[in-house]
N, C-alpha and C positions, 0 to 999 in steps of 0.2 A: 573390557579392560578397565580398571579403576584408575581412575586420578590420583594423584599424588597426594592431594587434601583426602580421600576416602584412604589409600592404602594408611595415611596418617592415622585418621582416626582409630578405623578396624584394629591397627598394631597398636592404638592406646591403649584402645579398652578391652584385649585379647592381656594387655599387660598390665591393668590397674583396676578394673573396674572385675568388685568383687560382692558377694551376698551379704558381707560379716557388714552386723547392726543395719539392716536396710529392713524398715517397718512400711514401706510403701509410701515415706515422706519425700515431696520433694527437692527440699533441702539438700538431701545426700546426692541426686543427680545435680545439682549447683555447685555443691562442693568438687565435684568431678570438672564440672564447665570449666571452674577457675584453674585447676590443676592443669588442666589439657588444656586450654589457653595461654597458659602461660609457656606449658612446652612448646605451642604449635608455634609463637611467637619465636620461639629459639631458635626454628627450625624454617622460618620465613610464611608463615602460615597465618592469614589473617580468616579471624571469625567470618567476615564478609564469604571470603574465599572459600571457606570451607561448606557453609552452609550453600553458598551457589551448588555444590556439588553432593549434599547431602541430605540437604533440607535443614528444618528445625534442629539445632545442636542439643537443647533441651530435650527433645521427645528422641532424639537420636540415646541419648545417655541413660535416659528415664526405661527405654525399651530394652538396652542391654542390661541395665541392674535387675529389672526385671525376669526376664531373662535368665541370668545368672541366678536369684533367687529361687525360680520356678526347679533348674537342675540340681540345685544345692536340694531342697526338698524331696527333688523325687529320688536322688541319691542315699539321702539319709532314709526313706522308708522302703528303698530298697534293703539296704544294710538290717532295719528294722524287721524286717519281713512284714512291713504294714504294707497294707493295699489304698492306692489310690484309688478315691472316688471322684470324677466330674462333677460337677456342678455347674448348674443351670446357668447359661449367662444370662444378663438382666439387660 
């Protein structure tokens, strides 16, 4: 069962965090940090709190735009009728 700080997050970023302009900078996962901070804040949620229950909120945020990216992609070359190819990881 998830904690109240996790079911927070999953519902943010199920609700704001998205592919559009995301180049694999990390900038754009901070800009997320600040926004959902400030909500969690609203909502009695502190950063401490939340990472006890999640870990790194950074690499938590960075993995879902990621994420999101990857589906955005393979959805468009679906539509495209291009084929994914894998690539070797490094």
């Amino acid at each position: 069962m998830q904690s109240p700080e996790e079911h927070f997050v999953e519902k943010w970023i199920a609700q704001h965090v998205t592919a559009e302009g995301y180049e694999g900078r990390s900038e754009h996962s901070r800009d997320y940090r600040a926004d959902l901070l400030a909500d969690a804040e609203k909502e009695g949620f502190s950063k401490a709190a939340i990472e006890a229950h999640i870990g790194k909120l950074d690499e938590r945020l960075h993995d879902a735009v990621t994420t999101e990216t990857e589906q955005v992609m393979m959805e468009e070359d679906e539509r495209s009728g291009a084929r994914s190819v894998e690539l070797p990881k490094k």
